[in-house]
C-alpha positions as CSV (number, residue, x, y, z in Angstrom):
1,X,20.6,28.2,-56.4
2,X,20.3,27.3,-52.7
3,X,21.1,23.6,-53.5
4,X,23.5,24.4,-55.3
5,X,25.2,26.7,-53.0
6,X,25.2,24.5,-49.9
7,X,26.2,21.7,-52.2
8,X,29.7,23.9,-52.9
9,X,29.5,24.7,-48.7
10,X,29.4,20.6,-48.1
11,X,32.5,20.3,-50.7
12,X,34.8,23.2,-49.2
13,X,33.6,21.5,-45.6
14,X,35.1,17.8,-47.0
15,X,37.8,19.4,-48.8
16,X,39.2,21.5,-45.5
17,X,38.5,18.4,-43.4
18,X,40.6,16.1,-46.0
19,X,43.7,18.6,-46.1
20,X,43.2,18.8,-42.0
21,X,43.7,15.1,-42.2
22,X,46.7,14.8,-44.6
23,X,48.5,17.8,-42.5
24,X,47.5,15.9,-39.4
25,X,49.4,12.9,-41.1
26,X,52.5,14.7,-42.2
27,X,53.2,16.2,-38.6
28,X,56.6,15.6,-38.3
29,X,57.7,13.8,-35.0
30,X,60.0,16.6,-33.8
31,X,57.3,19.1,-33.4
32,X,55.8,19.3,-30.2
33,X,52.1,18.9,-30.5
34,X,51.8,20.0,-26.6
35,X,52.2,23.8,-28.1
36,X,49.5,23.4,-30.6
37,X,46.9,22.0,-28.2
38,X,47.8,24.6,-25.2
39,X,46.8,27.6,-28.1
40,X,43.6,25.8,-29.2
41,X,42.6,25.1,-25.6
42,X,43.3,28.7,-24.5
43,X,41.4,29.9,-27.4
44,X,38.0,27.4,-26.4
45,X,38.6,28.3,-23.1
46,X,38.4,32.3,-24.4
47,X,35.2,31.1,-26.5
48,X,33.1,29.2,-23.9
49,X,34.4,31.5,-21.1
50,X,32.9,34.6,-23.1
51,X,29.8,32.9,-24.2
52,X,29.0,31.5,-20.2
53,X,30.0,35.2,-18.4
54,X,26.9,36.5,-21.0
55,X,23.9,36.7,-18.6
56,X,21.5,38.5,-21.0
57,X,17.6,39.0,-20.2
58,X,15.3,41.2,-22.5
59,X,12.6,43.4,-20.4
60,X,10.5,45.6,-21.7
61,X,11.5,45.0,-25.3
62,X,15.0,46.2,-23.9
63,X,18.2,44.2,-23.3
64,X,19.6,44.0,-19.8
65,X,22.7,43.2,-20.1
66,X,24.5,41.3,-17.1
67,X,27.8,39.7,-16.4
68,X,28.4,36.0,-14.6
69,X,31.1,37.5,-12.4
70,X,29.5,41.0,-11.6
71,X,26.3,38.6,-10.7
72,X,28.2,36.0,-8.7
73,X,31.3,36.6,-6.7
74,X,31.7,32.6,-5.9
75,X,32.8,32.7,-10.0
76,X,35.8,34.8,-9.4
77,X,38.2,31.9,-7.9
78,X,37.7,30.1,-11.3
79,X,39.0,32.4,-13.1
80,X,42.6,31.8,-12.2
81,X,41.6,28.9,-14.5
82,X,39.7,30.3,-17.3
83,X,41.1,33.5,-17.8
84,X,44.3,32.1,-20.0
85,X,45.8,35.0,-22.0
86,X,48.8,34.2,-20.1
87,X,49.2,30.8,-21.9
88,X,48.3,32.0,-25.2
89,X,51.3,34.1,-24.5
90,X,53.5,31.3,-23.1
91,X,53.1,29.2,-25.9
92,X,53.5,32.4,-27.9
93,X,56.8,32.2,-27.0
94,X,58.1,28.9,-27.8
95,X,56.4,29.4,-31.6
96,X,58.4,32.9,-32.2
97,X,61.3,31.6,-30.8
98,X,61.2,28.9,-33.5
99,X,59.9,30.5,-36.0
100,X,62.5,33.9,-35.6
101,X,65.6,31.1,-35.4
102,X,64.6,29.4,-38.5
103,X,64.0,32.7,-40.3
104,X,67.5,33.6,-38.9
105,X,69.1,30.6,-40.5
106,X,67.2,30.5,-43.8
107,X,68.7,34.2,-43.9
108,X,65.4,36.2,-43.9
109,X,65.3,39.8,-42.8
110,X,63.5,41.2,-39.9
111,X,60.9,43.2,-42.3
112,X,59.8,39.6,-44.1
113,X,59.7,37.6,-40.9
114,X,57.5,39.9,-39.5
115,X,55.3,41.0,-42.6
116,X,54.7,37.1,-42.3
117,X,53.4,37.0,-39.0
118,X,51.2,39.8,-39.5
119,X,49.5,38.7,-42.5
120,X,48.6,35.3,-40.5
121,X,47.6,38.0,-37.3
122,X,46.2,41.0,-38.7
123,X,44.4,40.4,-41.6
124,X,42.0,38.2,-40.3
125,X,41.2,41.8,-38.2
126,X,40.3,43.5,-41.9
127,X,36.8,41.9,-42.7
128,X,36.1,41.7,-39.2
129,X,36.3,45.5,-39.3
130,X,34.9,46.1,-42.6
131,X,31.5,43.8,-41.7
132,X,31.0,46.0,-38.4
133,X,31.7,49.8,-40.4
134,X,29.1,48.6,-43.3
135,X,26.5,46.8,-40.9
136,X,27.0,50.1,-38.6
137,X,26.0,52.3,-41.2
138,X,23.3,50.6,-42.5
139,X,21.7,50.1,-39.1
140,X,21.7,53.9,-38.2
141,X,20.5,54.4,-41.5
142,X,17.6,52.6,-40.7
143,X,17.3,54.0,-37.3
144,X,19.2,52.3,-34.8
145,X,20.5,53.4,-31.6
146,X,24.0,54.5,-31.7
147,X,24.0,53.7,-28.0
148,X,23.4,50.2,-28.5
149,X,25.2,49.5,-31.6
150,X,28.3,50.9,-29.6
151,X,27.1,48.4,-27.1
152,X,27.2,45.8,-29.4
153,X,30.2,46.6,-31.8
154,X,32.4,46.5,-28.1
155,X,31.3,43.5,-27.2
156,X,31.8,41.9,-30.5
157,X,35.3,43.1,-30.6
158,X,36.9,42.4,-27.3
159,X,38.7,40.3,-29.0
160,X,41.0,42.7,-31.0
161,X,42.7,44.4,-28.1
162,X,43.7,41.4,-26.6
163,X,45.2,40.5,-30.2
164,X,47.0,43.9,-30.5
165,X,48.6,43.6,-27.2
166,X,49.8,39.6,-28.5
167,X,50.7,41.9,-31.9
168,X,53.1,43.9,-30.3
169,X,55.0,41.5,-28.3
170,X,55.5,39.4,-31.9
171,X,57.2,42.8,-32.7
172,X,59.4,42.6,-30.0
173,X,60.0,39.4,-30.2
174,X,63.4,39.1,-31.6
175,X,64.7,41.5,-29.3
176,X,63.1,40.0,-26.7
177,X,65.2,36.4,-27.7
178,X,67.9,38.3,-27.9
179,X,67.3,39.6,-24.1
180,X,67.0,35.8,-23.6
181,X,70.2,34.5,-24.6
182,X,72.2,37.1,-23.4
183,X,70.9,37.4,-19.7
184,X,68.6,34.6,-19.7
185,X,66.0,34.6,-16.5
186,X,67.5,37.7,-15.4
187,X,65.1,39.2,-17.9
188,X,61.7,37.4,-16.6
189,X,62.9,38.6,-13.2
190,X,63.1,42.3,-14.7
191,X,59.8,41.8,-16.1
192,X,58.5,40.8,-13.0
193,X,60.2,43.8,-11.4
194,X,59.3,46.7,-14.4
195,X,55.5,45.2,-14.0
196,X,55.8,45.7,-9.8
197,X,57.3,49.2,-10.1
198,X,54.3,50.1,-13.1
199,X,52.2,49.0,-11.0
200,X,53.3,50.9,-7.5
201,X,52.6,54.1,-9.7
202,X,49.3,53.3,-11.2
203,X,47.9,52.3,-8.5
204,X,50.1,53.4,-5.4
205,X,50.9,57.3,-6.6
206,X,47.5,57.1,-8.8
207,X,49.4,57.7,-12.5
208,X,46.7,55.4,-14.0
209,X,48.4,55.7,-17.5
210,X,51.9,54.3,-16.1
211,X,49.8,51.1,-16.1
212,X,49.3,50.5,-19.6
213,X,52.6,49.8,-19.8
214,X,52.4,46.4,-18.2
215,X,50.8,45.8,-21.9
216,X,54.6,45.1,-22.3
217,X,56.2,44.1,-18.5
218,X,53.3,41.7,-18.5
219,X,53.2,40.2,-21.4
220,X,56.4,40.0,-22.4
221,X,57.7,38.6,-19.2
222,X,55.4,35.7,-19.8
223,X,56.8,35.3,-23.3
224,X,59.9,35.2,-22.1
225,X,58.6,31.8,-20.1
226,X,58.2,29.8,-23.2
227,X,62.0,30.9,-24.6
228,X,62.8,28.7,-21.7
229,X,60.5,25.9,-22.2
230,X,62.2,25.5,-26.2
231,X,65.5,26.3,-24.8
232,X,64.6,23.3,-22.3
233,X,65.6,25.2,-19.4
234,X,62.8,24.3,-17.7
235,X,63.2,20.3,-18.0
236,X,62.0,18.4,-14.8
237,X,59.9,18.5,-12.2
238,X,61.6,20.3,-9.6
239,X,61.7,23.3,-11.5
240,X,57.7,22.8,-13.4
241,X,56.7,22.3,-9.8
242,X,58.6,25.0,-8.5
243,X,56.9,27.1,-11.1
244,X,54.0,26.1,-10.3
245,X,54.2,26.6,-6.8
246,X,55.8,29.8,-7.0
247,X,53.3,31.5,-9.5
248,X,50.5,30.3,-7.1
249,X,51.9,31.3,-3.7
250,X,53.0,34.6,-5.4
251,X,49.1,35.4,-6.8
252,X,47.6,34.5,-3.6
253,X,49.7,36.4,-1.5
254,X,49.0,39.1,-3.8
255,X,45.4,39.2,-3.8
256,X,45.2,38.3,-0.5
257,X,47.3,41.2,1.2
258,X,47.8,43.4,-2.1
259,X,45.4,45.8,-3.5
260,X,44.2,43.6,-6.6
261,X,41.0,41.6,-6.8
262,X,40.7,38.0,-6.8
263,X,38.7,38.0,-10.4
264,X,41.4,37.5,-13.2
265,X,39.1,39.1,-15.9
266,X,38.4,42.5,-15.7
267,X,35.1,44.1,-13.8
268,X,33.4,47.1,-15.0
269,X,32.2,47.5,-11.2
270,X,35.8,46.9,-9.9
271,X,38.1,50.2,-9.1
272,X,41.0,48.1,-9.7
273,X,41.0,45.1,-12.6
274,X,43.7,42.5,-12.5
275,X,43.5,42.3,-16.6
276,X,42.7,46.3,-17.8
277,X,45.1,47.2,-18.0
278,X,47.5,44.0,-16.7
279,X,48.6,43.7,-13.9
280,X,51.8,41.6,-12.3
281,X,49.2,40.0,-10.9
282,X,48.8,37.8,-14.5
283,X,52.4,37.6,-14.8
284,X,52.2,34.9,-11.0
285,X,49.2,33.9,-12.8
286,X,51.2,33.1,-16.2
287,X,53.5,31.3,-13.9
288,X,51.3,29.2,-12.5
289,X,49.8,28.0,-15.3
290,X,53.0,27.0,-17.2
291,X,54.0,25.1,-14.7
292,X,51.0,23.4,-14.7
293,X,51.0,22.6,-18.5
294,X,54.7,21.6,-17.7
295,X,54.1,19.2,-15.8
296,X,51.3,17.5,-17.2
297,X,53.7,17.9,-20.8
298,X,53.8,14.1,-20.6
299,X,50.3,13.5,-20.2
300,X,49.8,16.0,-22.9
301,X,52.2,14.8,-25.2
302,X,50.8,10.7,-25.2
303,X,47.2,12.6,-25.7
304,X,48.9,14.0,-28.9
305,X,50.2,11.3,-30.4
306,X,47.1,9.8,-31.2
307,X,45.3,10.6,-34.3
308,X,42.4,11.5,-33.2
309,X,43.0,14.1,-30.9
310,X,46.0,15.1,-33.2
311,X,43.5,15.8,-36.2
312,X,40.9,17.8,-34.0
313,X,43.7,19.8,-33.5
314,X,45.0,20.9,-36.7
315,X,41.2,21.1,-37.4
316,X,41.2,23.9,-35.2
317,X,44.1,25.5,-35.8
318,X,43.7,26.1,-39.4
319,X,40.2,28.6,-38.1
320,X,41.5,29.8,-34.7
321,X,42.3,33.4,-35.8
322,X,38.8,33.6,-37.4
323,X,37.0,31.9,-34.7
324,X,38.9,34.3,-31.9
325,X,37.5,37.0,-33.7
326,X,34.0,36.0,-35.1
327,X,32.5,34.8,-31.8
328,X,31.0,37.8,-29.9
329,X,29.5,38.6,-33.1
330,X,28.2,35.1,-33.6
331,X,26.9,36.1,-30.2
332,X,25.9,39.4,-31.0
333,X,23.9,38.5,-33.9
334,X,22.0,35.6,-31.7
335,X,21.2,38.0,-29.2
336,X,20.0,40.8,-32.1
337,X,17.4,38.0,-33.4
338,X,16.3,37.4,-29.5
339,X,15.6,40.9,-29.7
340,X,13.7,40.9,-33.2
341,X,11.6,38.1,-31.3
342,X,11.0,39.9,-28.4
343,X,13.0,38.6,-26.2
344,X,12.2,34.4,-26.8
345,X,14.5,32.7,-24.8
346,X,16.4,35.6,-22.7
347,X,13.3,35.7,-20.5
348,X,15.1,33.0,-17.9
349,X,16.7,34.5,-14.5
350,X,20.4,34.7,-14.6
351,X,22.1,32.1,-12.7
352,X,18.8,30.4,-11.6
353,X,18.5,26.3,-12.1
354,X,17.3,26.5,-15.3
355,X,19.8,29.2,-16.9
356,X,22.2,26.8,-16.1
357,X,20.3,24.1,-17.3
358,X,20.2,25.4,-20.6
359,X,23.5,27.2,-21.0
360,X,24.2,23.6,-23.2
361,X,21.4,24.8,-26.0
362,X,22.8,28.3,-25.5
363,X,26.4,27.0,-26.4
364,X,24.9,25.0,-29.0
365,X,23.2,27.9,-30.9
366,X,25.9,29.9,-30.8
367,X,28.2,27.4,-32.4
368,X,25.6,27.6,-35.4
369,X,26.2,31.1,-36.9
370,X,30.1,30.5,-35.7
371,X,30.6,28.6,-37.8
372,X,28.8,29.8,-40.8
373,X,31.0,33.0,-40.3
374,X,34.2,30.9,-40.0
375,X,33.4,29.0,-43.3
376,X,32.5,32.6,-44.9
377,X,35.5,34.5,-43.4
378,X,38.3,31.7,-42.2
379,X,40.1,31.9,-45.9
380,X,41.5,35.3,-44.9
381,X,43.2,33.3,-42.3
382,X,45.1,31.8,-44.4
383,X,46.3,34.1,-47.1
384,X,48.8,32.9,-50.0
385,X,52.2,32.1,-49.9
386,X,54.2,35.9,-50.2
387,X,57.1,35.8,-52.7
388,X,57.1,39.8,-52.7
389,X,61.2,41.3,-52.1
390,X,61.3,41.5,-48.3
391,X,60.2,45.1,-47.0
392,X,62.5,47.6,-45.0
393,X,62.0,46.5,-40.9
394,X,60.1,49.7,-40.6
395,X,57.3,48.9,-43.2
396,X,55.4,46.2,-41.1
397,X,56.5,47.9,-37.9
398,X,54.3,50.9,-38.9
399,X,51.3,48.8,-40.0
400,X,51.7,47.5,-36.0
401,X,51.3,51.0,-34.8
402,X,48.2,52.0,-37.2
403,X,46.5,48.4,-36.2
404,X,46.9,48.5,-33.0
405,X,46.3,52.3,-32.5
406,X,43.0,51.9,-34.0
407,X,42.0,48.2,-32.2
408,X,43.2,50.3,-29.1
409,X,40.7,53.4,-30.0
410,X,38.2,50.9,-31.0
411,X,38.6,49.8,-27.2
412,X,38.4,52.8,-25.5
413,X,35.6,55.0,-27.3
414,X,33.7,52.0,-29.2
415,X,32.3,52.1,-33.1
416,X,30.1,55.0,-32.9
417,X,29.2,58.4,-31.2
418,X,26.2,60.8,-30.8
419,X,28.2,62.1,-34.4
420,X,27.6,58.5,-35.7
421,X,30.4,55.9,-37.1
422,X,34.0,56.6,-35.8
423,X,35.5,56.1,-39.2
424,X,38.9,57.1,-39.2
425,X,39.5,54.8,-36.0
426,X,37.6,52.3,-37.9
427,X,39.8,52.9,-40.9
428,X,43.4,52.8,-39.4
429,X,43.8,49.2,-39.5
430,X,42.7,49.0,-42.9
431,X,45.0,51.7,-43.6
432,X,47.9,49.7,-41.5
433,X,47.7,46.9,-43.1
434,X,47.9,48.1,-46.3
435,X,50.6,51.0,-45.9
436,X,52.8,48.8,-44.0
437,X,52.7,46.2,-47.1
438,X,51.2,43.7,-45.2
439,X,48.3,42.9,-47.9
440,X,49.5,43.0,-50.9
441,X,48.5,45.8,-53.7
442,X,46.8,44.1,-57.2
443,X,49.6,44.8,-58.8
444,X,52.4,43.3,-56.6
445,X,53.8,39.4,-57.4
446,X,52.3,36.7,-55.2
447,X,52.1,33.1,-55.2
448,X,48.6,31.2,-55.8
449,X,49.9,28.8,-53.5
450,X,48.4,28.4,-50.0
């Protein structure tokens, strides 16, 4: 049974790797591969950037948990480099604005283009869910903490809120164009000033909840960047380097004379976090780093045209949902065996000569059970082809709200409770993405195709 079952794992491996290939093969030359490698390299960055700021040590038979940045205030410069949400939306940009044009063209409603996108976003979130609400209540069941599976359950999904926010701005993405075309960088300089004025009252007149809604200004504003990159508005370097310079003259001066602290990733010891909620901070930020890719789109582009790199690639993006999402608990479940072991291996200093000697093995055992849970749970990534009658706008609008108010619960009070599992929150984004018609019911028509 065992030979038998890795011998089907080995085939499925070959198989994926083959169609990875033959996609790779069929790119057509009009696409622009720069996009594709800006996503996967934000989303590595995400995964090593996560897996380093872990500085974990067991005492006691007890897990001390400990952050890279909390532990070493030299880190927080580099995260003007590793903290790259703002790309992942930037490129986010230039994908929906190609992808809601086509639709546009081909005729297709509002309701189907964004069903679409959500069965590609969201339900990669459902079995993420589901694994944490049955593996919850089994382990208080037998006895567990509730304290540290909350612990653990948000760590493993600080992934999802960062997704809902990218969620919603998908949503408003055809508005958004629309914004574009009509008033064109009048709107990123809005953005810029809606995120300025959010933050003056969060933080200036101390209405902390006027903040969260640079979840938009932010975010949006740097969508609105890559509109201009497809629209080729921002062709040449004058204006990449001007970009460029601008985004990084505006941050420093920010953190520098503003209020805002120089780490881009938020602190748990910080008063005031550039990234919970956003700040405009990350919109300079956002601006910085697409002129950077933009200038270096060249560079990029010759890197992309040969098959190698091309391949590893497409490799990655047919899993990067699934490994966005699965990592922290590849983590989690590493750091769950250290602690059946008593503590093997978390026993070294943080930051000492030999943790950073052996963050490489660290790395290298977490890739392990990533990738066994990407091979397990990366199909869901790809769902089949939907031939169902396109919905009313307002079907896939209100599986947004249900996923993304419970990924934004999830956030806020964690998986469990002195009461045990938090079930309903748990349960809204199942409940979303079913509702809103995003999965499809047994009985409804579907393609087998992929």
């Amino acid at each position: 049974m065992v030979v038998s079952e890795a011998a089907s794992w080995h085939n499925h491996s070959i198989s994926f790797l083959t169609r990875a290939r033959e996609v790779a093969e069929r790119t057509p030359a009009s696409r622009n591969r720069v996009v594709d490698f800006v996503r996967v390299l934000s989303i590595l960055v995400v995964v090593f950037g996560h897996w380093l700021m872990a500085a974990i040590t067991f005492e006691g038979g007890e897990i001390i948990p400990g952050h890279l940045l909390e532990l070493s205030t030299w880190t927080h410069p580099l995260t003007w480099v590793f903290q790259v949400m703002p790309l992942f939306f930037f490129v986010g940009g230039y994908s929906n604005a190609l992808s809601w044009r086509s639709a546009r063209g081909r005729g297709e409603p509002y309701g189907a283009w964004l069903r679409a996108r959500l069965r590609r976003l969201a339900l990669p979130v459902v079995p993420l869910l589901l694994v944490w609400t049955i593996g919850g209540w089994i382990g208080l069941r037998l006895g567990l903490d509730w304290e540290i599976l909350q612990l653990a359950s948000r760590v493993a999904l600080v992934p999802t809120w960062f997704l809902a926010a990218y969620v919603v701005i998908v949503t408003l993405a055809p508005s958004l164009l629309a914004l574009w075309d009509r008033v064109g960088w009048w709107s990123i300089a809005g953005g810029i000033a809606l995120g300025v004025v959010a933050d003056a009252i969060s933080i200036g007149a101390g209405v902390v909840p006027i903040g969260f809604l640079n979840y938009v200004f932010v975010w949006a504003t740097v969508h609105q960047l890559g509109y201009a990159w497809v629209d080729g508005t921002l062709a040449g370097y004058p204006k990449r380097f001007g970009l460029l310079i601008g985004g990084f003259a505006a941050t420093l001066l920010l953190v520098s004379f503003g209020p805002y602290p120089i780490a881009m990733v938020g602190l748990d010891t910080a008063e005031i976090t550039n990234s919970y909620p956003p700040r405009v901070t990350l919109t300079f930020l956002g601006l910085f780093q697409a002129g950077l890719i933009l200038v270096l789109e060249p560079m990029l582009t010759r890197l992309m045209s040969k098959t190698g790199a091309w391949t590893s690639v497409v490799v990655v993006s047919a899993r990067i949902m699934t490994l966005y999402l699965w990592h922290l608990t590849a983590m989690v479940i590493v750091i769950g065996v250290g602690l059946l072991v008593d503590g093997w291996g978390f026993r070294i200093e943080p930051l000492s000569g030999q943790w950073w000697l052996t963050r490489p093995v660290w790395f290298l055992v977490l890739v392990v059970p990533t990738l066994g849970l990407m091979a397990i749970f990366g199909r869901y990534e790809q769902p089949d082809r939907d031939l169902r009658p396109a919905p009313a706008w307002w079907r896939p609008v209100l599986a947004v709200g249900l996923v993304c108010a419970g990924l934004g619960f999830l956030a806020a009070i964690g998986i469990a409770d002195e009461q045990g599992l938090n079930g309903l929150v748990l349960s809204l984004p199942v409940f979303g993405v079913f509702l809103g018609g995003v999965a499809h019911l047994p009985w409804e028509r579907v393609s087998t195709a992929a």
